[in-house]
C-alpha positions in Angstrom: 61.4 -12.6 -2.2 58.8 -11.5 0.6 58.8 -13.5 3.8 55.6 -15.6 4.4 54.3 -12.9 6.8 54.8 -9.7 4.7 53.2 -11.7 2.1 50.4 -12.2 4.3 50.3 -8.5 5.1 50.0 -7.4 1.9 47.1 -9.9 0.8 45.1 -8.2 3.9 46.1 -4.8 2.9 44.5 -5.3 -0.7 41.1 -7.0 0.7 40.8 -4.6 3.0 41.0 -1.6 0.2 38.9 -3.3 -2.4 36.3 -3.9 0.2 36.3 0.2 0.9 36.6 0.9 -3.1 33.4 -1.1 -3.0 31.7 0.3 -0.2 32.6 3.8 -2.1 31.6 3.1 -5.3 28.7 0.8 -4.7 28.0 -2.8 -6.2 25.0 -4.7 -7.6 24.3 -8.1 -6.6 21.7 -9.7 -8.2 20.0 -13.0 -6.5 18.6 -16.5 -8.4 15.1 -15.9 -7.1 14.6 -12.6 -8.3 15.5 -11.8 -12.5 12.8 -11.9 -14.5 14.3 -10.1 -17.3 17.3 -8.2 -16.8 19.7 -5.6 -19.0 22.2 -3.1 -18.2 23.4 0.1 -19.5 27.2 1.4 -19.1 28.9 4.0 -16.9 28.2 2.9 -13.1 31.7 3.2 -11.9 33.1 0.4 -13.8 30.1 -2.1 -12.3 27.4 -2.4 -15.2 23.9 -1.5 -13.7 21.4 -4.1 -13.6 17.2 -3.6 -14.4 15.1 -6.0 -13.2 11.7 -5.9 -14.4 9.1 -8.7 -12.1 6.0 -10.3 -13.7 2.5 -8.6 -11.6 1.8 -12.2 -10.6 5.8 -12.5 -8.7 5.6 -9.1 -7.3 5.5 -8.8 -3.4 4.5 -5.5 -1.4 7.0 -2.9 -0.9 7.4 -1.8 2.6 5.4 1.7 3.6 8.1 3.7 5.0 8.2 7.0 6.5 11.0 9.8 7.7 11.9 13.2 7.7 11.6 15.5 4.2 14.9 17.1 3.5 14.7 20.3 3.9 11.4 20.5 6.3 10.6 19.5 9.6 7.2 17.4 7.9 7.3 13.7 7.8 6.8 11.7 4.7 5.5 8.0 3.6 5.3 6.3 1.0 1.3 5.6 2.2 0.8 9.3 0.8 1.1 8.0 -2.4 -0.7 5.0 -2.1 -2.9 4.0 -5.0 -0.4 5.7 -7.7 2.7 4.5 -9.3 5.7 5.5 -7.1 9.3 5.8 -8.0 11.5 5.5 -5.4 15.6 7.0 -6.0 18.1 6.5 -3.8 20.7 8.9 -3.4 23.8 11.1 -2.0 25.0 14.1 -2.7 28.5 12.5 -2.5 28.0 10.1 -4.9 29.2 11.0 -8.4 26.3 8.4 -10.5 23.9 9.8 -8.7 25.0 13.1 -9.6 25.3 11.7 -13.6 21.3 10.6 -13.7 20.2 13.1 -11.4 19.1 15.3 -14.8 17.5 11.9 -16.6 15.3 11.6 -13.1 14.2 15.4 -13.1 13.1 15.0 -16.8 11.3 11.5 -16.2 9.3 13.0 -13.1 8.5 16.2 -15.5 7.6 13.9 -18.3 5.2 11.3 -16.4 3.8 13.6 -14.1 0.2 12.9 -13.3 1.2 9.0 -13.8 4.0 8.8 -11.4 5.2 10.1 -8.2 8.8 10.6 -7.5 10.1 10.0 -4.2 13.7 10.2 -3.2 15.7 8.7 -0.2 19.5 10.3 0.3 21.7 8.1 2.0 24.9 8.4 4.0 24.5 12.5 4.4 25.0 13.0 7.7 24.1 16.7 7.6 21.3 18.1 5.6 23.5 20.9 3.8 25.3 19.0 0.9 22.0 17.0 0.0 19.5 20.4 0.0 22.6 21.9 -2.2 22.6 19.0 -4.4 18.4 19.4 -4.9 18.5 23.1 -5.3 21.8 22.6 -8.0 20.0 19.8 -9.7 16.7 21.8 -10.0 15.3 18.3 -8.4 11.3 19.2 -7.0 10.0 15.9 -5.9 10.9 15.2 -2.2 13.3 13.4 -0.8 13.3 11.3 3.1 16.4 12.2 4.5 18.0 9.3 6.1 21.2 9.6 7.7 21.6 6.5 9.7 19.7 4.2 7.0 17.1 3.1 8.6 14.7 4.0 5.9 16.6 1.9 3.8 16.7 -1.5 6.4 13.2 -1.4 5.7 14.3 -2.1 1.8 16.8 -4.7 2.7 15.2 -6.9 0.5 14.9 -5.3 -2.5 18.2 -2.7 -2.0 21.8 -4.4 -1.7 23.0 -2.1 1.1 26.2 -0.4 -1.2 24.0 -0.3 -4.2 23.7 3.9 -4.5 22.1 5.0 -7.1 18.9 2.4 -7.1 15.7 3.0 -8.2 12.5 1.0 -7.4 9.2 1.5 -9.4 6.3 0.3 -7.1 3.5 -0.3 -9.0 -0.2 1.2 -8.1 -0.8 -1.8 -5.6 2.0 -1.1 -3.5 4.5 -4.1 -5.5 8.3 -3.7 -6.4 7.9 -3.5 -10.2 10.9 -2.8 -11.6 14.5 -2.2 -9.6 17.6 -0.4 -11.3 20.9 -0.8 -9.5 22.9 2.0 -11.4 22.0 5.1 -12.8 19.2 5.2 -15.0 18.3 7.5 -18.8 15.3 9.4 -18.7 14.3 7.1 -22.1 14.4 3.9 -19.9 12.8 5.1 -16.6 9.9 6.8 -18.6 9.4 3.6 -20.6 9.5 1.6 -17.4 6.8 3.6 -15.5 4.8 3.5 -18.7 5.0 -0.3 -18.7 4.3 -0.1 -15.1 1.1 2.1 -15.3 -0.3 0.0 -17.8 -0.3 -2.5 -15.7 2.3 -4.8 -17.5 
């Protein structure tokens, strides 16, 4: 039988390395004040994702951000787009989902080009090498902020649950959170989602 204090050892030892599978793998945490309609699709590292689609009259403004374009010593914001539908993917090239839908998101911002702008956001590269390999390898050709220290993403902290990688936000033409996906995300849905979006719906 373990003593009272081994016991107690133990029970640490497991919190502490499901709180780093979690950090690893990411989470989705969904809030009361937020669901308008939600749905999921399977495969995000054993945590179902989670799309959230909000009403035009609930929407709030997204915040304009700005940082460094992987790959370039230009600065991007999310003002440079303002006025169209913008689709916002966060990202690292260390994370295996994001690896998954990296394909679906290349083919979405082929398919609705013209109607949507992709924008990505890597997160938790700490050296622009293994995200620029990723792009090139992924045949990915919208531009990405890199953000290595996440503050990009503080500015999100509302709308981005800070493990949460891959997520995807579609701000609609007015500069509103339409639609988030914690997860990874099919070509099929996205495309129908920034349809829905552009249409004003």
């Amino acid at each position: 039988m373990l003593s009272r204090s081994r016991s107690l050892s133990l029970s640490k030892g497991l919190s502490l390395i499901a709180a780093v599978v979690l950090l690893i793998t990411g989470c989705s945490v969904s809030t009361a004040d937020e669901p308008t309609r939600s749905s999921g699709e399977n495969g995000y590292v054993g945590v179902q994702p989670q799309l959230t689609q909000i009403k035009p009259a609930d929407r709030k403004p997204a915040p304009v951000v700005s940082g460094p374009e992987l790959g370039t010593d230009k600065t991007i914001s999310t003002a440079d787009y303002a006025g169209k539908v913008l689709v916002i993917n966060v990202w690292g090239s260390w994370c295996a989902p994001c690896r998954k839908e990296a394909p679906d998101l290349r083919e979405a911002s082929e398919e609705t080009n013209g109607k949507a702008q992709f924008l990505g956001i890597t997160s938790r590269d700490f050296a622009q090498a293994a995200p620029m390999r990723f792009v090139e390898e992924q045949k990915i050709t919208y531009p990405s902020i890199f953000d290595p220290d996440g503050a990009t993403l503080l500015q999100f902290s509302r709308e981005l649950p800070p493990s949460a990688i891959p997520t995807t936000l579609i701000i609609d033409a007015e500069g509103r959170v339409a639609v988030r996906i914690l997860g990874p995300i099919t070509k099929t849905t996205l495309v129908d989602m920034i349809d829905d979006v552009a249409d004003g719906k």
